[in-house]
C-alpha positions as CSV (number, residue, x, y, z in Angstrom):
1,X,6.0,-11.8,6.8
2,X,6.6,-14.2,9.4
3,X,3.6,-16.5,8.4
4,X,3.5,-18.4,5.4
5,X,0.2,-20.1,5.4
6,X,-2.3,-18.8,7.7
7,X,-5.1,-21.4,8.6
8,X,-8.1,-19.2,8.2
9,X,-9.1,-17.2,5.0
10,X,-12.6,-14.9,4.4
11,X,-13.3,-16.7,1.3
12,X,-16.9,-15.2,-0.6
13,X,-18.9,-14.0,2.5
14,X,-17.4,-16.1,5.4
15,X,-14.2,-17.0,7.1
16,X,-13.3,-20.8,5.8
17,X,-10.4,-23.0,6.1
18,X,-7.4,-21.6,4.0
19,X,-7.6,-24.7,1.8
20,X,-11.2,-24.3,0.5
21,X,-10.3,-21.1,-1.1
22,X,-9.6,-22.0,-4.8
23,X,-10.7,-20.8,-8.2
24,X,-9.8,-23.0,-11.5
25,X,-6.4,-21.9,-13.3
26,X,-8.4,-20.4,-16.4
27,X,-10.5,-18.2,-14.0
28,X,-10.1,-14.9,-15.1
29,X,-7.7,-13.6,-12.1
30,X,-5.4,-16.5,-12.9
31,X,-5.8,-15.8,-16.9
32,X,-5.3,-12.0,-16.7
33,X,-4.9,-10.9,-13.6
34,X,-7.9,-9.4,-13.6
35,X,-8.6,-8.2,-10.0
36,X,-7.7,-5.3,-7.3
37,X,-6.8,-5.1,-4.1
38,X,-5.7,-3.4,-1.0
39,X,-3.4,-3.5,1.5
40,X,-3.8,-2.9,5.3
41,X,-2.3,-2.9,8.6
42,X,-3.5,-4.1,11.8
43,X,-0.9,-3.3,14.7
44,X,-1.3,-5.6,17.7
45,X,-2.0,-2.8,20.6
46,X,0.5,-3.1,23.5
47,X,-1.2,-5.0,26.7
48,X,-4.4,-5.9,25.0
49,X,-6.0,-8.3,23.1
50,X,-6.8,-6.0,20.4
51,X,-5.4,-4.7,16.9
52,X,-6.3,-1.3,15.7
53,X,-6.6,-1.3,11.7
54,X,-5.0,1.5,10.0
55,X,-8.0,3.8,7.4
56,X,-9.6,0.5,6.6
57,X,-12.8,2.3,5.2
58,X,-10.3,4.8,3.6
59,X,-8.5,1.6,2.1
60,X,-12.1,-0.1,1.4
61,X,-13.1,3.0,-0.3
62,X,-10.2,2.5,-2.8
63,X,-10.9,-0.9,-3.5
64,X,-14.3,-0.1,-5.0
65,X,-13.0,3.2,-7.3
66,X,-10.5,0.6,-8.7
67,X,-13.2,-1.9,-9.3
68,X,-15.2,0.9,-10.8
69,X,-12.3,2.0,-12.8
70,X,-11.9,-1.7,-14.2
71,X,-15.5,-2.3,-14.9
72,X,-15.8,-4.6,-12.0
73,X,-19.0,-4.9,-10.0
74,X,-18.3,-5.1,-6.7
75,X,-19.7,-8.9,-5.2
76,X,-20.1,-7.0,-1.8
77,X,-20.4,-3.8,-0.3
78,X,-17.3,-2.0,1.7
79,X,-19.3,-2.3,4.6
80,X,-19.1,-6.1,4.4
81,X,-15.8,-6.3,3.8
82,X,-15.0,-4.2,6.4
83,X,-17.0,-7.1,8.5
84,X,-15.2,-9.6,7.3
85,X,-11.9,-8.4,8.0
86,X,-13.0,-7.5,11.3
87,X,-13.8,-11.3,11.9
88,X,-10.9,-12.7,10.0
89,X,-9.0,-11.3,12.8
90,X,-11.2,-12.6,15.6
91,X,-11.1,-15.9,13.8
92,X,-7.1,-16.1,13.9
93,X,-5.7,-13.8,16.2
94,X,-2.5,-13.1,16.9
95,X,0.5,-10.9,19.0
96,X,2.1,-9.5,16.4
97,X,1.1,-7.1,13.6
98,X,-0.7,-8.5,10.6
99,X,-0.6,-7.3,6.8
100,X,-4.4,-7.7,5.7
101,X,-5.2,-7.8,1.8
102,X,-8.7,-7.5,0.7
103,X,-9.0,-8.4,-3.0
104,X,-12.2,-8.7,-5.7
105,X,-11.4,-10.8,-8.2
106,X,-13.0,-11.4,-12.1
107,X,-13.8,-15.6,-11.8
108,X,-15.2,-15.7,-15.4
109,X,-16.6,-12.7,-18.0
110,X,-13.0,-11.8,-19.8
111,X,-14.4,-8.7,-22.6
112,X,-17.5,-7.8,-21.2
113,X,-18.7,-4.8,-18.7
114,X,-22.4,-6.3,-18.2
115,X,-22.6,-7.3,-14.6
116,X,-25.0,-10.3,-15.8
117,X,-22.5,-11.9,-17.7
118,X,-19.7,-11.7,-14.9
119,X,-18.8,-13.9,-12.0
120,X,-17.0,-12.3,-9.2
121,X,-15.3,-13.3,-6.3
122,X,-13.6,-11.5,-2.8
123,X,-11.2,-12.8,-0.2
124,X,-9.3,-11.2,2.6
125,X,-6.3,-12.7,3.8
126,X,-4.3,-11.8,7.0
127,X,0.0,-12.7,7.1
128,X,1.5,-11.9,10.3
129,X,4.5,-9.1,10.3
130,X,7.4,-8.8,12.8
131,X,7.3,-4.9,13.6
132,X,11.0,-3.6,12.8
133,X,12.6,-0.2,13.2
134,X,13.0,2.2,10.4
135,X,14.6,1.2,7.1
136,X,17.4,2.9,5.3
137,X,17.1,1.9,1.3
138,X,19.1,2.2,-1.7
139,X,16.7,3.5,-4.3
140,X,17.7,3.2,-8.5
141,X,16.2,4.1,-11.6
142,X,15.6,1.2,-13.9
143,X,14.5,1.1,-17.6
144,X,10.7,0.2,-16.7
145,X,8.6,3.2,-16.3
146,X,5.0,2.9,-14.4
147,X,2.2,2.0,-16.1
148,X,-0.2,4.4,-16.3
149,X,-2.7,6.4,-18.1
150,X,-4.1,5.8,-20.8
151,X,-2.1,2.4,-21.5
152,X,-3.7,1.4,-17.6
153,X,-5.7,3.2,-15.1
154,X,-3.2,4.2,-13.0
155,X,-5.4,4.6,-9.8
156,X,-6.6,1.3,-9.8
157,X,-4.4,-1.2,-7.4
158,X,-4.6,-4.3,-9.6
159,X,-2.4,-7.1,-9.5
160,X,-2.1,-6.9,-13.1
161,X,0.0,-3.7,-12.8
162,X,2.4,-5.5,-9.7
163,X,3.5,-7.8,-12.7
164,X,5.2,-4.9,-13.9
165,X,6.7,-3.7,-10.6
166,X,7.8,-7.7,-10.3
167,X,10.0,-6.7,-13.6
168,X,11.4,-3.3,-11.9
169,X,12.0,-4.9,-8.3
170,X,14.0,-7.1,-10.2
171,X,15.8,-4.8,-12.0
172,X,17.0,-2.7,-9.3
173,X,18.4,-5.9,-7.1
174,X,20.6,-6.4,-10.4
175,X,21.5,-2.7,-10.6
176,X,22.6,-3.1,-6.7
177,X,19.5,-1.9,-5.3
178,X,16.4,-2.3,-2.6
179,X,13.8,-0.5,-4.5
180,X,13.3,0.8,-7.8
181,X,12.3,4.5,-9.0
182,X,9.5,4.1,-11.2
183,X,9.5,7.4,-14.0
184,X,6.1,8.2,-16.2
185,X,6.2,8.6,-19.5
186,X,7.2,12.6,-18.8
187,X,10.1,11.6,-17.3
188,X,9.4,12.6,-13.7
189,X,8.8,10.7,-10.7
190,X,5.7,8.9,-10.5
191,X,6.7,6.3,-7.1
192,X,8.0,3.1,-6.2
193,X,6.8,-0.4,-6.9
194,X,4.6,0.1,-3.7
195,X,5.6,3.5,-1.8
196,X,5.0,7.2,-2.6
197,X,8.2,9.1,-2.8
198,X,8.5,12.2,-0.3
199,X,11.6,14.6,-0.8
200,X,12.3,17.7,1.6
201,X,13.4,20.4,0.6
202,X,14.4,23.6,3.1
203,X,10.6,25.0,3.8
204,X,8.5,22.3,2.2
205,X,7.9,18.4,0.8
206,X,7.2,17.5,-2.6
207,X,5.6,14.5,-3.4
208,X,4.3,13.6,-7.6
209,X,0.5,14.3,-8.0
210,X,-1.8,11.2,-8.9
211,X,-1.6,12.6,-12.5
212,X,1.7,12.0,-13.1
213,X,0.6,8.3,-12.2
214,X,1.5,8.3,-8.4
215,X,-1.3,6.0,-6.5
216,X,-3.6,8.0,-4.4
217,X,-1.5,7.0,-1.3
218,X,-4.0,7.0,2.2
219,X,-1.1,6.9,4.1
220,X,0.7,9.8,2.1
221,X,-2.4,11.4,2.9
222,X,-2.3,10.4,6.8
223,X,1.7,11.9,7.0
224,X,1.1,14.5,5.3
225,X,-1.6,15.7,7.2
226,X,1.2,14.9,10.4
227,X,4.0,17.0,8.4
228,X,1.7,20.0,8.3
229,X,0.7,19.7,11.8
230,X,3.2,18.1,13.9
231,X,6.2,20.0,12.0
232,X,4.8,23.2,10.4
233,X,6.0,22.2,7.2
234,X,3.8,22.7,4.0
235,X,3.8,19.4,2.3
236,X,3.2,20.4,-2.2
237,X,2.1,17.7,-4.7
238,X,3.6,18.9,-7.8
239,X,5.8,17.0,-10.8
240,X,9.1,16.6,-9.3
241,X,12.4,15.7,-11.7
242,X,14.8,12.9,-10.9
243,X,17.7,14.9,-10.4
244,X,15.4,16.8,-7.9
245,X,16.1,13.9,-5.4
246,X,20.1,14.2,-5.3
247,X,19.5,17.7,-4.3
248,X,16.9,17.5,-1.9
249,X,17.4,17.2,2.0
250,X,16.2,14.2,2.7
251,X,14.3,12.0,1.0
252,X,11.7,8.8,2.2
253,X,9.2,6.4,0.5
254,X,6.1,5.6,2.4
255,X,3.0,3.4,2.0
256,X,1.1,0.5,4.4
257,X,3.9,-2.2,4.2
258,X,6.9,0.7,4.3
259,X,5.7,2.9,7.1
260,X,8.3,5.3,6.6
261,X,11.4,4.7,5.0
262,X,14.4,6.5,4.8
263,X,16.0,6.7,1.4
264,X,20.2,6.2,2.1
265,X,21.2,6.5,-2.0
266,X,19.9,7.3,-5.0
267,X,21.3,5.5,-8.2
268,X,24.6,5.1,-6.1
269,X,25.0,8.5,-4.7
270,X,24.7,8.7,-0.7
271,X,21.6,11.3,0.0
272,X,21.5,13.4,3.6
273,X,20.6,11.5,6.6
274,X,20.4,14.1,9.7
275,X,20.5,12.0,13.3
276,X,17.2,14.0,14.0
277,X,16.0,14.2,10.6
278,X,12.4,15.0,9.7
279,X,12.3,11.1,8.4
280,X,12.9,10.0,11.5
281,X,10.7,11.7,13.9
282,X,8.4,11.2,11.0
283,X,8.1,7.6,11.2
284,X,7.8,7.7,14.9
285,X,5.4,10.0,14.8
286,X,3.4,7.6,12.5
287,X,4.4,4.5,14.7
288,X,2.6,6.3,17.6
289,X,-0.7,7.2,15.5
290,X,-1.0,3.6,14.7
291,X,-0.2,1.6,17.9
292,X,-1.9,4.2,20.3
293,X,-3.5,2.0,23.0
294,X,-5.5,4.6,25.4
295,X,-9.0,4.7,25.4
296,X,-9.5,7.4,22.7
297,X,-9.5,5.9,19.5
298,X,-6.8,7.8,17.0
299,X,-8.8,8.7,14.0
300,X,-6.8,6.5,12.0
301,X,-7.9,3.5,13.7
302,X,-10.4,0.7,14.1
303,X,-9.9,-1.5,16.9
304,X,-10.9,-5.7,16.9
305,X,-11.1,-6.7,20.3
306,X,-9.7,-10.1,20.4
């Protein structure tokens, strides 16, 4: 992300200087890391003064089943958060892409689930993102397995859990790697430390069900509505093995920061990489979905005119 400290922040129902957003160090979120979040795209649309936001009720939506899941009352509905991102964008704008986080956070309330006794608190924050071409990544299994049920629910998007993918992204940049696989406690595939995995086989994809402790991915869900309908191939959520991924095709990651990524090696060994493989005309499929700038709104999107 290209910019550090943005000036403007939607801070508790309004957009307010980034520096008047603070909570005390023993609140809650600071404590524990007792919050959840989202993440969302905004591409800047070519010739106009206008993003297009990428399933932001479909990422909004989200945010309140992890609340729910944590036994967090939500301080406001989706339908003003969706406002206020909306106007956090008017209020900064830019001509580039930006990476927009919506987060509810616990201030004070630690071992209770009585919404009298809690204090919450929402931001939305906007960091502007160079838009690059498709990226080829060395993917490695490290000891850390996901967190998931019923140590953690493992559909909620809480920064408590991205402490534990700290640990693995760690890990795999010591093992030689860019990303790490993250394994349940079955063994099998549950995703990355922020992407889905995909691996294609002959006459279908396989991708690891939300019960083996895969986040719901929305943009999983967007490309692999495009697989079945742009390439005629049946996309499967179904438990898929480790070793599964040295003999598949192709394999990518995906997810709102990663787009579409290509996967080059797993644990050291090189994986296929067709010139015109599915990947690729994947991600440009998806690249085209999101930064469509005619008149007809993609379903996808929601445009802020700027």
């Amino acid at each position: 992300m290209s910019l550090e400290k943005p000036t403007k922040i939607w801070w508790n129902g309004g957009v307010s200087d980034w520096q008047d957003a603070v909570v005390h160090v023993t609140a809650e979120t600071a404590m524990r890391g007792v919050n959840v979040f989202e993440g969302v795209m905004a591409y800047k649309l070519e010739g106009r003064r206008e993003h297009a936001v990428i399933a932001l009720d479909e990422h909004l939506e989200r945010l309140a089943r992890s609340a729910a899941l944590l036994h967090l009352p939500m301080p406001y509905s989706p339908a003003g958060l969706r406002q206020g991102v909306l106007d956090l964008i008017r209020a900064e704008p830019s001509d580039l892409d930006l990476y927009i986080r919506p987060t509810v956070f616990l201030e004070s309330g630690a071992y209770t689930a009585d919404p009298s006794r809690m204090r919450m608190g929402a931001y939305i924050t906007s960091y502007t993102r160079e838009r690059a071409p498709l990226r080829s990544v060395r993917l490695v299994t490290t000891p850390w397995t996901r967190v998931d049920d019923p140590a953690f629910p493992a559909q909620s998007k809480s920064g408590a859990v991205y402490s534990a993918f700290r640990l693995a992204r760690m890990a795999a940049v010591r093992a030689g790697g860019d990303e790490p696989l993250l394994l349940n406690a079955h063994g099998t595939v549950a995703e990355t430390a922020g992407a889905a995995v995909m691996a294609v086989f002959s006459d279908r994809v396989v991708t690891p069900p939300p019960e083996d402790g895969a986040l719901d991915s929305i943009t999983r869900r967007i490309l692999s509505g495009l697989i079945e309908r742009e390439f005629g191939i049946k996309v499967v959520q179904r438990s898929l093995h480790p070793e599964e991924l040295h003999e598949a095709d192709e394999v990518f990651l995906c997810g709102t920061l990663d787009e579409v990524a290509e996967v080059a090696s797993f644990d050291g060994v090189e994986l296929g990489r067709a010139e015109e493989s599915l990947t690729r005309r994947l991600f440009e499929k998806y690249r085209a979905v999101c930064t469509a700038a005619g008149p007809d709104h993609t379903a996808a999107q929601t445009r802020v005119a700027w």
